[in-house]
N, CA, C and O of each residue as an XYZ file, in Angstrom:
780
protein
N     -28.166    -10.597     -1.097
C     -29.171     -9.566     -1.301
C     -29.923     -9.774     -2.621
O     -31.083     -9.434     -2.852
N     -29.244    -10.261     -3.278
C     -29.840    -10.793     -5.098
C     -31.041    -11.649     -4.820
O     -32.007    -11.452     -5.558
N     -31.120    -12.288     -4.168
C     -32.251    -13.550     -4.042
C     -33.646    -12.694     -3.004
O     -34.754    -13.216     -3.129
N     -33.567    -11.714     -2.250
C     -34.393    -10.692     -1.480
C     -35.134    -10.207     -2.337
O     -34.860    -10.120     -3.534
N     -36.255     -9.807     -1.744
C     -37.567     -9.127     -2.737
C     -37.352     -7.553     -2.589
O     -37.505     -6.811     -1.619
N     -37.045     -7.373     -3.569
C     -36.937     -5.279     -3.585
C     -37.496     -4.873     -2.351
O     -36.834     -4.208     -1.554
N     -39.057     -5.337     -2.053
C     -39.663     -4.652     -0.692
C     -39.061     -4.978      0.900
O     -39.271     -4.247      1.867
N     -38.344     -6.126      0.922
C     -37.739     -6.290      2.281
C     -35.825     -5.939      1.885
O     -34.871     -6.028      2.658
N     -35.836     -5.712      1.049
C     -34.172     -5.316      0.959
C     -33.162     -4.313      1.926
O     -31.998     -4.419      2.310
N     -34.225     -3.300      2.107
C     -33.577     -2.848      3.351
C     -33.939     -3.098      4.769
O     -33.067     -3.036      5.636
N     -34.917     -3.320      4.998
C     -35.328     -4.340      6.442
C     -33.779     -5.616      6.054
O     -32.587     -5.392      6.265
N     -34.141     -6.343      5.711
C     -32.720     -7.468      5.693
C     -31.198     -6.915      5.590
O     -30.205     -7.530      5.980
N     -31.211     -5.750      5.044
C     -29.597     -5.398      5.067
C     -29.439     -5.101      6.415
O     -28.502     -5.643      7.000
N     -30.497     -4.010      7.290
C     -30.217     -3.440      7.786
C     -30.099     -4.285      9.337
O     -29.483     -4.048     10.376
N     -30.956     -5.296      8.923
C     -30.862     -6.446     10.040
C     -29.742     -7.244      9.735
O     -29.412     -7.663     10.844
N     -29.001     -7.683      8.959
C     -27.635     -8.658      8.461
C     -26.478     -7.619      9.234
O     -25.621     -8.067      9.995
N     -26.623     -6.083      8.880
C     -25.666     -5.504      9.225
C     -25.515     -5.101     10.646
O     -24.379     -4.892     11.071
N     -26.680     -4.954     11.526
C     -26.975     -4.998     12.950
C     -26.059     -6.530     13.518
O     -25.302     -6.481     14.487
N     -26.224     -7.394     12.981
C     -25.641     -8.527     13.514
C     -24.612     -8.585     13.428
O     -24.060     -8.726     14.519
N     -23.642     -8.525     12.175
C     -22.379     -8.386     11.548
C     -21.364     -7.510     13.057
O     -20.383     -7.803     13.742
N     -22.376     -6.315     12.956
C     -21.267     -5.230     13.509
C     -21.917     -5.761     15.404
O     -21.297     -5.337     16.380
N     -22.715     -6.347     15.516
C     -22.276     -7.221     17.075
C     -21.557     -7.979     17.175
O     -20.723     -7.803     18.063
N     -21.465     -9.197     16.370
C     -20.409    -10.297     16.245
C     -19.523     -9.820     16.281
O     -19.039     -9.960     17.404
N     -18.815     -9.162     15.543
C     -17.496     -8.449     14.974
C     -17.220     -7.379     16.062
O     -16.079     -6.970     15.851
N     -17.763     -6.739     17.139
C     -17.775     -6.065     17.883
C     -17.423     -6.779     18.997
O     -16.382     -6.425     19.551
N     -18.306     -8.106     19.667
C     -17.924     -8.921     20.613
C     -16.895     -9.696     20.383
O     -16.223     -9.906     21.393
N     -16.378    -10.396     19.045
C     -15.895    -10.584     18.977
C     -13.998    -10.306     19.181
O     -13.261    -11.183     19.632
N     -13.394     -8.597     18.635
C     -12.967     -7.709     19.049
C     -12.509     -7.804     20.096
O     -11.369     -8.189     20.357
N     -13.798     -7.277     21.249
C     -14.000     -7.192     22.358
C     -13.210     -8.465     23.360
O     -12.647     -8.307     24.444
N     -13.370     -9.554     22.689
C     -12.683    -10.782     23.119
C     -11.624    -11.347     23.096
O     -11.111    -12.303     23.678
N     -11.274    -10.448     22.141
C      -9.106    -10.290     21.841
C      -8.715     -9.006     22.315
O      -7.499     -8.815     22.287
N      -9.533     -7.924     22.813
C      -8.394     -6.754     23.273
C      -8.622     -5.824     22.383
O      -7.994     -4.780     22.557
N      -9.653     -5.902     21.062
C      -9.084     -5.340     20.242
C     -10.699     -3.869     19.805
O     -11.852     -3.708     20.205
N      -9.651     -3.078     18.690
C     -11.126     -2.004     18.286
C     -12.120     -3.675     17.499
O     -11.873     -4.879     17.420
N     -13.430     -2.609     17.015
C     -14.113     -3.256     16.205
C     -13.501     -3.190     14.896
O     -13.294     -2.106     14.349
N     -13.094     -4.692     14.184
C     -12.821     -4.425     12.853
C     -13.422     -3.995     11.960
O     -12.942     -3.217     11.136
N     -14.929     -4.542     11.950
C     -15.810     -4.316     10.643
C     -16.319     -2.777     10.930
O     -17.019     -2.468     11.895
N     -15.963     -2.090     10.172
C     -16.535     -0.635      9.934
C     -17.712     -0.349      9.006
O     -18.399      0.647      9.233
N     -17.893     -0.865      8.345
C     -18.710     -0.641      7.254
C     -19.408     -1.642      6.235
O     -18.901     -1.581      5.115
N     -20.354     -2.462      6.349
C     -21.048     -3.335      5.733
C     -21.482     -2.491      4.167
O     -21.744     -1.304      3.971
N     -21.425     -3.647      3.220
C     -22.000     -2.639      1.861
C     -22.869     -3.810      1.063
O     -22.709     -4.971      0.687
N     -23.668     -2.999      1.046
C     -24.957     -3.678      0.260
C     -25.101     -4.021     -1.546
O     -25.696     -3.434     -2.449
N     -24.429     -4.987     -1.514
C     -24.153     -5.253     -3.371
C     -24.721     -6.572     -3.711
O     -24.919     -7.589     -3.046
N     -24.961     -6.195     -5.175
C     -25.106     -6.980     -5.835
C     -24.302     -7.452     -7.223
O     -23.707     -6.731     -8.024
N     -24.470     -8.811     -7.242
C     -23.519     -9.163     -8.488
C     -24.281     -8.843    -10.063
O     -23.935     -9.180    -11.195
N     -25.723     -7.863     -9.458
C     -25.958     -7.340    -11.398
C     -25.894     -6.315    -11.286
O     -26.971     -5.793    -11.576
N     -24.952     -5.431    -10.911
C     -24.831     -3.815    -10.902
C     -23.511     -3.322    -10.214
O     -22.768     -4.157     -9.698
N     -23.272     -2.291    -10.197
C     -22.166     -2.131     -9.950
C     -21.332     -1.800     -8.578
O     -20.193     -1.358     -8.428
N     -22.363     -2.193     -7.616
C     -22.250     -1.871     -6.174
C     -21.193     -3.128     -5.740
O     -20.203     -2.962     -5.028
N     -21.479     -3.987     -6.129
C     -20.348     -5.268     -5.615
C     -18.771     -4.542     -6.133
O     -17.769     -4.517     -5.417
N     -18.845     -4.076     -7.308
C     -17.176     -3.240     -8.034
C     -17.348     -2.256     -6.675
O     -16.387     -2.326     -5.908
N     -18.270     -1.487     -6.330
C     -17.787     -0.418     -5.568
C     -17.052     -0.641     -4.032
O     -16.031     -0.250     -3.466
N     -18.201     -1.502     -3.730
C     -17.641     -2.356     -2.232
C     -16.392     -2.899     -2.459
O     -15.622     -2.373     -1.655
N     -15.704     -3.845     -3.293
C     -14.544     -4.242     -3.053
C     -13.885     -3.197     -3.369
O     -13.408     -2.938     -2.264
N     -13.531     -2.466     -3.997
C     -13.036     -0.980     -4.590
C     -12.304     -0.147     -3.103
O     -11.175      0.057     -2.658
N     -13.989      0.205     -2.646
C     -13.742      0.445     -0.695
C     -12.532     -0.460      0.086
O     -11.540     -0.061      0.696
N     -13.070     -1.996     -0.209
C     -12.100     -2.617      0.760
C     -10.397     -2.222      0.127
O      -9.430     -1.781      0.747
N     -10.526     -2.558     -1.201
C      -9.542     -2.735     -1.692
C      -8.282     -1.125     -1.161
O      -7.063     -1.211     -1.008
N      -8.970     -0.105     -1.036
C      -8.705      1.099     -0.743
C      -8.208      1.171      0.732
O      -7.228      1.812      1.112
N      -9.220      0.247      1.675
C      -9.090      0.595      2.876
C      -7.496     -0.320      2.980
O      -6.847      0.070      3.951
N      -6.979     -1.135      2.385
C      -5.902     -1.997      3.007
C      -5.162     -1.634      1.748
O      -5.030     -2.572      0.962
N      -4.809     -0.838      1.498
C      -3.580      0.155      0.822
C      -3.493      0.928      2.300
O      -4.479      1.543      2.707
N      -2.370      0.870      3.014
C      -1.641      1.803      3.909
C      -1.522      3.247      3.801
O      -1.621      4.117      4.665
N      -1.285      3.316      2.525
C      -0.707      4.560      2.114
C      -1.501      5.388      0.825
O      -0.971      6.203      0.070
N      -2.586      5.039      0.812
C      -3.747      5.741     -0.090
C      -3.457      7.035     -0.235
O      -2.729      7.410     -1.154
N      -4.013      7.915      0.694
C      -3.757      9.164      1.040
C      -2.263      9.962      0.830
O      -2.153     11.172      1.026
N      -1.389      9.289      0.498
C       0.094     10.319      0.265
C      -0.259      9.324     -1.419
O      -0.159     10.180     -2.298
N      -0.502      8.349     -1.892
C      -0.796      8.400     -2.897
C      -1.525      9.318     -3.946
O      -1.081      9.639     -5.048
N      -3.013      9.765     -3.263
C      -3.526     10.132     -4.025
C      -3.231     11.748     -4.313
O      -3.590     12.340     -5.331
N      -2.227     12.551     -2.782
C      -1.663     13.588     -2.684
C      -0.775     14.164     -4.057
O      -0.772     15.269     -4.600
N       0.085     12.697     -4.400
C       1.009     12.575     -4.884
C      -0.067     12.884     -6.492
O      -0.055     13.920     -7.156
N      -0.883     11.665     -6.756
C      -1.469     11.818     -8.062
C      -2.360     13.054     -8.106
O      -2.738     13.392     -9.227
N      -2.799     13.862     -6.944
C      -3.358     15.254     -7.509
C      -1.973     16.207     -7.913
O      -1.986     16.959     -8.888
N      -1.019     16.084     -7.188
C       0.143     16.892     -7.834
C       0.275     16.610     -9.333
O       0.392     17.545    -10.125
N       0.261     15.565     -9.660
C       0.984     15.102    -11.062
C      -0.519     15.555    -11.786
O      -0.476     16.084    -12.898
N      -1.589     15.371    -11.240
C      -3.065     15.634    -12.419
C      -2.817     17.591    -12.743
O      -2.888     18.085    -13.868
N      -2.530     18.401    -11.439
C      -2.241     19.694    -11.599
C      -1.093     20.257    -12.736
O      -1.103     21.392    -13.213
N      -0.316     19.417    -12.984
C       1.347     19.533    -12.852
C       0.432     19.200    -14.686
O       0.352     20.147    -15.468
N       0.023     18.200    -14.965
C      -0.685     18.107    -16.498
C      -1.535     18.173    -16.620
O      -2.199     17.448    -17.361
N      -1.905     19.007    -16.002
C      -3.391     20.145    -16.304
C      -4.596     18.837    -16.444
O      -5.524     19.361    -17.061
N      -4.953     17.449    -16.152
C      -5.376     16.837    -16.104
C      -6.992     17.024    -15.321
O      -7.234     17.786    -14.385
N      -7.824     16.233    -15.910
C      -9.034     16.111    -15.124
C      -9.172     15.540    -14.098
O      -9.728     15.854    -13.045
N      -8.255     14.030    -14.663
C      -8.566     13.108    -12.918
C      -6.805     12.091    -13.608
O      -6.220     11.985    -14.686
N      -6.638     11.640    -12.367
C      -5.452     10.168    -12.455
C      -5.698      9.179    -11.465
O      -5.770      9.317    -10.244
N      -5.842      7.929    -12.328
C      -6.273      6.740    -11.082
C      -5.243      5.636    -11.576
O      -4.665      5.342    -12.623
N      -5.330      5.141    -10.145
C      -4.799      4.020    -10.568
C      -5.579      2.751    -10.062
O      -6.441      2.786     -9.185
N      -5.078      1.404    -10.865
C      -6.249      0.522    -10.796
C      -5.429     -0.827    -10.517
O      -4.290     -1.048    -10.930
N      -6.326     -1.809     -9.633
C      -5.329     -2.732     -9.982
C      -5.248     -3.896    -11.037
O      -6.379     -4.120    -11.469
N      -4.371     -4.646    -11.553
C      -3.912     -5.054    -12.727
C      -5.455     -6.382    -12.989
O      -6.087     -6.680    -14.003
N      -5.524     -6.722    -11.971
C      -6.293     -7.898    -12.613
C      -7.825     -7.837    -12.258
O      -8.544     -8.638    -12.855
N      -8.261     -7.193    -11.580
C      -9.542     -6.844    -11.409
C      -9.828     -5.555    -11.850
O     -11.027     -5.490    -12.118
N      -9.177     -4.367    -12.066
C      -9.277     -3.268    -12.469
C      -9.858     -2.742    -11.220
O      -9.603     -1.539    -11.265
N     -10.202     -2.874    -10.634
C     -10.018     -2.011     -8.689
C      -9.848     -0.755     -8.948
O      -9.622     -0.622    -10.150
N      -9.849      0.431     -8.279
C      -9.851      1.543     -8.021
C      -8.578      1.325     -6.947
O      -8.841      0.495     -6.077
N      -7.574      1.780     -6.881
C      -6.756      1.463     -5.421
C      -6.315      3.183     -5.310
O      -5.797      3.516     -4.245
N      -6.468      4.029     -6.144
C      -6.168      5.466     -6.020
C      -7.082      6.468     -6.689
O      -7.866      5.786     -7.350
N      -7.404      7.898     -6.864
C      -7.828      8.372     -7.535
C      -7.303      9.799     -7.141
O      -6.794      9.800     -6.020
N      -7.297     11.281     -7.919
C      -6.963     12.250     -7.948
C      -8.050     13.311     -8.684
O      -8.205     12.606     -9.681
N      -8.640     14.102     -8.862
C      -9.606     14.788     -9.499
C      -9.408     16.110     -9.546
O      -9.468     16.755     -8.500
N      -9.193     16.606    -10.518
C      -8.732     18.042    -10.518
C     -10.559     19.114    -10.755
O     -10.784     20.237    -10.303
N     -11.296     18.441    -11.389
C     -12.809     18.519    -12.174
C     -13.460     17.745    -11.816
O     -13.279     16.626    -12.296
N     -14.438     17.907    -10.900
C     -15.664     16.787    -10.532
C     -16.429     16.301    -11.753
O     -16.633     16.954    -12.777
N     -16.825     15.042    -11.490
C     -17.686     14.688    -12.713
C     -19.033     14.250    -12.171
O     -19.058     14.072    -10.953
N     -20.050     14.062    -12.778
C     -21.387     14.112    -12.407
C     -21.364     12.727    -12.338
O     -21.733     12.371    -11.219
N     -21.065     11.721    -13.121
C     -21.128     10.475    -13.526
C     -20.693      9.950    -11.540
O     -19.553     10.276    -11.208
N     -21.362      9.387    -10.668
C     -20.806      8.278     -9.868
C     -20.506      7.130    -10.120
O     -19.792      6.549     -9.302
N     -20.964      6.394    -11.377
C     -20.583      5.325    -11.622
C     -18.968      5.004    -12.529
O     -18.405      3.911    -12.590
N     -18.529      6.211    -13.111
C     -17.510      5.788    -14.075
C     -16.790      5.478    -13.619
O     -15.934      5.733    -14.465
N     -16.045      4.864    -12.494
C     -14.812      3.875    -12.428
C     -15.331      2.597    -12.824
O     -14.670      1.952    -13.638
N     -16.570      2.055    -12.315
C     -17.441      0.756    -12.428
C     -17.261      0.566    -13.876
O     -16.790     -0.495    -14.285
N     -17.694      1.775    -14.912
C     -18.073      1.687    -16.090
C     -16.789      1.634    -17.216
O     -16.823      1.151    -18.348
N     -15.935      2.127    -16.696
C     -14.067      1.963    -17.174
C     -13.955      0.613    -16.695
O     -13.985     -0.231    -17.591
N     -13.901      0.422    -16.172
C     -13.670     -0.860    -15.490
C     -14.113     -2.251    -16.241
O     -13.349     -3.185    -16.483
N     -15.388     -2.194    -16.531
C     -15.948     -2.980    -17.403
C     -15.355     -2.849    -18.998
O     -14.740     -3.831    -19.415
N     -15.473     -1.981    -19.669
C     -15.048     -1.614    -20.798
C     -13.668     -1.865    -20.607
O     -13.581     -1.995    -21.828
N     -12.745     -2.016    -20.301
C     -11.370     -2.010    -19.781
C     -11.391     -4.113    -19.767
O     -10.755     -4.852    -20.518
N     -12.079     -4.395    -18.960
C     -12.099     -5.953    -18.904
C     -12.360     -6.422    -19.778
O     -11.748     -7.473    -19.971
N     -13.388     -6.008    -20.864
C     -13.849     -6.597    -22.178
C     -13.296     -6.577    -23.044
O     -13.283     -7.474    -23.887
N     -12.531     -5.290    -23.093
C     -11.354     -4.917    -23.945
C     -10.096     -6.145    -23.908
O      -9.723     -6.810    -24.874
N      -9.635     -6.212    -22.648
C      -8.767     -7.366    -21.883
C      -9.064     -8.597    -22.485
O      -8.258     -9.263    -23.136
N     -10.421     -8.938    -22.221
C     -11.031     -9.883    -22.777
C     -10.685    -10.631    -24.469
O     -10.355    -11.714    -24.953
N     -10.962     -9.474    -24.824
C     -10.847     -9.208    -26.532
C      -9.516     -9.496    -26.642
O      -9.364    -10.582    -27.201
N      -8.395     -8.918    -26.308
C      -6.893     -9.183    -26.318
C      -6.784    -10.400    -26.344
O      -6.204    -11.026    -27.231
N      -7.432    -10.956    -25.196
C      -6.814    -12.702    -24.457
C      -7.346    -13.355    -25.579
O      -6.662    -14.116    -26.264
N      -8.726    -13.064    -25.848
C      -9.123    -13.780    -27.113
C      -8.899    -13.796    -28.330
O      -9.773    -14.263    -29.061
N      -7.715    -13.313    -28.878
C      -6.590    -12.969    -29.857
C      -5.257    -13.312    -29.660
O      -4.453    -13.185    -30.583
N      -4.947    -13.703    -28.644
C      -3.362    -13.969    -27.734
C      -2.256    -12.905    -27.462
O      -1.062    -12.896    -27.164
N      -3.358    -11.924    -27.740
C      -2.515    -10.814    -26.718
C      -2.681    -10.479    -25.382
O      -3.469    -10.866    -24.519
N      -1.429     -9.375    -25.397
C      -1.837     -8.750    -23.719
C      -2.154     -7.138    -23.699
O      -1.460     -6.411    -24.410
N      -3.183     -6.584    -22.901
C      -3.363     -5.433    -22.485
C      -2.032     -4.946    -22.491
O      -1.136     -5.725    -22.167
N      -1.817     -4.010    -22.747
C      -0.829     -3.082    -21.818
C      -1.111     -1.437    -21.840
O      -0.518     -0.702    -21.050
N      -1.915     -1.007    -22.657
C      -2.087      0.535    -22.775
C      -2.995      0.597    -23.968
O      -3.094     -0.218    -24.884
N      -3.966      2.304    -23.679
C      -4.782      2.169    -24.486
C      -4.704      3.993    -24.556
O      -4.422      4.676    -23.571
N      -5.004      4.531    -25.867
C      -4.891      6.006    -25.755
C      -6.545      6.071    -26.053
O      -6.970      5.030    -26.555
N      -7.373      6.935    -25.867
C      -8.432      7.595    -26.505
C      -8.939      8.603    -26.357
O      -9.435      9.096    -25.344
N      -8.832      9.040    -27.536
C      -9.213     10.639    -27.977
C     -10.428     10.802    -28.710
O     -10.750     10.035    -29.617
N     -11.289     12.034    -28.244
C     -12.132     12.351    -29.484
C     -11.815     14.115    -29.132
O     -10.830     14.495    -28.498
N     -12.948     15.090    -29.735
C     -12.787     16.175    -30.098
C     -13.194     16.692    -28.524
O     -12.944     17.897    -28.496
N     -13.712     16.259    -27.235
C     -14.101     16.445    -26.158
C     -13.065     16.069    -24.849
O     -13.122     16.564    -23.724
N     -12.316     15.269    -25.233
C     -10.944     14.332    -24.250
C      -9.928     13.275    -24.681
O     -10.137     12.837    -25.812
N      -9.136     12.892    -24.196
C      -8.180     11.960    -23.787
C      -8.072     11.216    -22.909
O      -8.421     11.611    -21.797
N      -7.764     10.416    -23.001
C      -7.673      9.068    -21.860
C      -6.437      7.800    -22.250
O      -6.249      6.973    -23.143
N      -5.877      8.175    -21.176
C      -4.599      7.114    -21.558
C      -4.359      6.538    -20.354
O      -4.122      6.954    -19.220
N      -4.507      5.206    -21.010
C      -4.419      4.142    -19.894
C      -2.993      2.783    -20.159
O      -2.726      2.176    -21.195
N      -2.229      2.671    -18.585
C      -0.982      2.026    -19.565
C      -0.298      1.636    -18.395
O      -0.143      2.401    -17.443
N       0.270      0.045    -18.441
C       0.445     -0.572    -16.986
C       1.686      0.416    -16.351
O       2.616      1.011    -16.897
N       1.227      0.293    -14.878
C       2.247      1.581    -14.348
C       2.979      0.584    -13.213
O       4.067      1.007    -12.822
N       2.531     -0.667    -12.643
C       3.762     -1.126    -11.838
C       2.964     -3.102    -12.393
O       2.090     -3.462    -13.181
N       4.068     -3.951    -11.270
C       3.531     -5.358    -12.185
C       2.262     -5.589    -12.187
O       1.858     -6.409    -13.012
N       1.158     -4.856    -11.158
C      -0.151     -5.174    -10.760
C      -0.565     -3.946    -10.913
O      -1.751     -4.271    -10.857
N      -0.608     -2.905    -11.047
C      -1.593     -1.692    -11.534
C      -0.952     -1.052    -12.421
O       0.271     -0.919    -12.402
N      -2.060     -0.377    -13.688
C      -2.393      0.560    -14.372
C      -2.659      1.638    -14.113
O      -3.263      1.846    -13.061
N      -2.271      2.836    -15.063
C      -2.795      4.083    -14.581
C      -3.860      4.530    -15.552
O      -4.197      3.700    -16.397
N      -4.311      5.450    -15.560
C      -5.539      6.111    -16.230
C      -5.268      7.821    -16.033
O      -5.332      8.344    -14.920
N      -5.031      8.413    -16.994
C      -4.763     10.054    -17.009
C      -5.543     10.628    -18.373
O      -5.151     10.640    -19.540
N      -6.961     11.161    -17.710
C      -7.765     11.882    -18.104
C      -7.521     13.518    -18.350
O      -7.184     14.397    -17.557
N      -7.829     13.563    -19.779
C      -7.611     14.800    -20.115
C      -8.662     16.483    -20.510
O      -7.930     17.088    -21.294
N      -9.230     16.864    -20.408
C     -10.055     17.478    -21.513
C      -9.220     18.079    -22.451
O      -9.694     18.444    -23.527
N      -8.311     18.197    -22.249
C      -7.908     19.345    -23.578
C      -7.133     17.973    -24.441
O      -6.080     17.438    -24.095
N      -7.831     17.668    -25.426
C      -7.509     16.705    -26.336
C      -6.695     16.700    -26.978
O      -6.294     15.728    -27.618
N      -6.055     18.249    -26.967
C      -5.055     18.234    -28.189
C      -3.699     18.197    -27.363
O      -2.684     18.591    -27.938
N      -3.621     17.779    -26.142
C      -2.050     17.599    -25.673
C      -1.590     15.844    -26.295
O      -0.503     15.429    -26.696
N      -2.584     15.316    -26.188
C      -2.129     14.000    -27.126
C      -2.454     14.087    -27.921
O      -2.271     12.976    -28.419
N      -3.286     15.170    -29.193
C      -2.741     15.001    -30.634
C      -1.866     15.383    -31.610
O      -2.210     15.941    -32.652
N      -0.823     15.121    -31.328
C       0.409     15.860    -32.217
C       1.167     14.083    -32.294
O       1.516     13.382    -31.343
N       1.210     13.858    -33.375
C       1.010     12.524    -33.600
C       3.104     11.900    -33.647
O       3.609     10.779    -33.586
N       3.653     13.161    -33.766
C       4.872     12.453    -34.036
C       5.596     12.842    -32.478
O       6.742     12.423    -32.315
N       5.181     13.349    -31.744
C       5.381     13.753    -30.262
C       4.347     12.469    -29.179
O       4.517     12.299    -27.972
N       3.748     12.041    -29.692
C       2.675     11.299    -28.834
C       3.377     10.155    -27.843
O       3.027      9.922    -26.686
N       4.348      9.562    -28.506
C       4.736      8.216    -27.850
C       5.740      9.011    -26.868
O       5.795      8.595    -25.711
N       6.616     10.226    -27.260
C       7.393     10.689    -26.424
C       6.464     11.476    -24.780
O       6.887     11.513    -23.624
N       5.596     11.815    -25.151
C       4.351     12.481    -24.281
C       4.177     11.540    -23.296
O       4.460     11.676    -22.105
N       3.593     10.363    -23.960
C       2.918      9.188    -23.479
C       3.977      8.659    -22.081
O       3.757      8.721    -20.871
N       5.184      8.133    -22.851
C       6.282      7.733    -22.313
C       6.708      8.547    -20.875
O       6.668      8.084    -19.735
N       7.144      9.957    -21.316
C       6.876     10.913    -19.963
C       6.325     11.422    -19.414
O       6.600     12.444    -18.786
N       5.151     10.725    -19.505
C       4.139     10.983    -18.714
C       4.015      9.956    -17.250
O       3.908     10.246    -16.058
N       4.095      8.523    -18.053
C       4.227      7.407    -17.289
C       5.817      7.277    -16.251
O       6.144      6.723    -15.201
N       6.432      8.098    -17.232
C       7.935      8.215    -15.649
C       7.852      9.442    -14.776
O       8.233      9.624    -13.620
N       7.180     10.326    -15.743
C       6.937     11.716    -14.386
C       5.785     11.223    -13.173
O       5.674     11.636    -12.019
N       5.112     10.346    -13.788
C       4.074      9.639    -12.383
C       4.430      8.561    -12.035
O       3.543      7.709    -12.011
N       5.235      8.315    -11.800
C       5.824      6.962    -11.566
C       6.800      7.251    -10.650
O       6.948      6.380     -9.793
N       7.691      8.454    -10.552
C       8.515      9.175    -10.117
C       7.564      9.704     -8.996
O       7.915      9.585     -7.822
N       6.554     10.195     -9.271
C       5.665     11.269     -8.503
C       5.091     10.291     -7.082
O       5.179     10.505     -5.873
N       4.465      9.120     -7.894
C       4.049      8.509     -7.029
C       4.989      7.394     -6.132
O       4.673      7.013     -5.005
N       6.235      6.944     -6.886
C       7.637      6.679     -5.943
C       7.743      6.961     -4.983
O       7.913      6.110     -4.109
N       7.686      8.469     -4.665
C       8.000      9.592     -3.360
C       7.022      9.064     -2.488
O       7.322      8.696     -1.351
N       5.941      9.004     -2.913
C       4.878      8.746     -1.944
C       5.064      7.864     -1.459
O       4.740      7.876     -0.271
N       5.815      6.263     -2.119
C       5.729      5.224     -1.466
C       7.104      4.711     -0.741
O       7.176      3.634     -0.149
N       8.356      5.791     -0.895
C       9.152      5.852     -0.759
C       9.673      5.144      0.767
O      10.337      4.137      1.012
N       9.132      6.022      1.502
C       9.235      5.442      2.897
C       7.933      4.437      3.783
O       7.909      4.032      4.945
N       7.038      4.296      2.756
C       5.629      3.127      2.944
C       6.014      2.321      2.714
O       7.191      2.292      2.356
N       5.013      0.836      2.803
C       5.080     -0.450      2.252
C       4.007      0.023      0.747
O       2.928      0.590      0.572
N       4.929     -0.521      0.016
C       4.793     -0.558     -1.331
C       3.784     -1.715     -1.932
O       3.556     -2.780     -1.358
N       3.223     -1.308     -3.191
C       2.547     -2.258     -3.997
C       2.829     -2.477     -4.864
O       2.989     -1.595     -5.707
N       3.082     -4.020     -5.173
C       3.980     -4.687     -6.363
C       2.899     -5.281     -7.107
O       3.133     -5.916     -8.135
């Protein structure tokens, strides 16, 4: 779609995706089976629609999304939280999310995501490793901190001052990451799991 002229961009998607979902339909059709392709997505690699589309796929082949994200609105309620996601470890993916407070922003997983990789970036280019990041100002919190071998979590706060009490913080931090870890366990308890 990058190489298309703005004025035929949707004439060509909409014709790529007409074809897609026949092939993939006859195709189907020729093993017995439903149509696989559900949903064609229109991205590009200078914006953030290509993060969103794989994000989608990445979502759709988690089994168990939905008792996940059940699980992470309990735990966002349970700490009065704005939102809890989880991401995966090496692309930073979206593979869960929970929202207690809508936010206006549609792009901020894309935009964490990036800032999160550069950050990563910055580490590798020092010879460290990511593993957790707190940030606070006088408006929120945000603590981000690997939660299994391949995803991170992210637990958004507004009330800023539950992580500022500075000699309680690591103990906070710490049980925070086993009360959701625990939380989201249950969920995967009797699923196929993600390692």
């Amino acid at each position: 779609m990058d190489l298309v002229s703005e004025e035929h961009k949707d004439q060509v998607f909409a014709e790529k995706e007409r074809d897609i979902m026949s092939r993939s339909r006859l195709a189907a059709e020729k093993f017995g089976h439903d149509n696989v392709v559900r949903q064609c997505y229109r991205s590009s690699i200078w914006d953030e629609t290509l993060y969103k589309a794989w994000s989608a796929i990445v979502c759709h082949l988690v089994p168990n999304v939905a008792s996940m994200e059940a699980r992470l609105k309990q735990f966002a309620v349970i700490l009065d939280a704005d939102e809890v996601l989880l991401f995966e470890k090496a692309t930073f993916l979206v593979i869960a999310q929970a929202q207690t407070v809508q936010h206006d922003d549609i792009h901020r997983f894309e935009k964490v995501s990036n800032i999160i990789k550069q950050f990563k970036l910055s580490c590798s280019k020092l010879g460290s490793q990511f593993e957790c990041m707190c940030v606070r100002n006088s408006k929120f919190a945000v603590f981000i901190d690997s939660f299994t071998c391949n995803t991170f979590i992210m637990v958004v706060l507004s009330d800023a001052t539950v992580l500022s009490v500075a000699s309680s913080k690591h103990k906070i931090l710490s049980n925070t990451k086993k009360d959701i870890y625990h939380l989201v366990s249950l969920a995967l308890c009797s699923e196929p799991r993600i390692h």
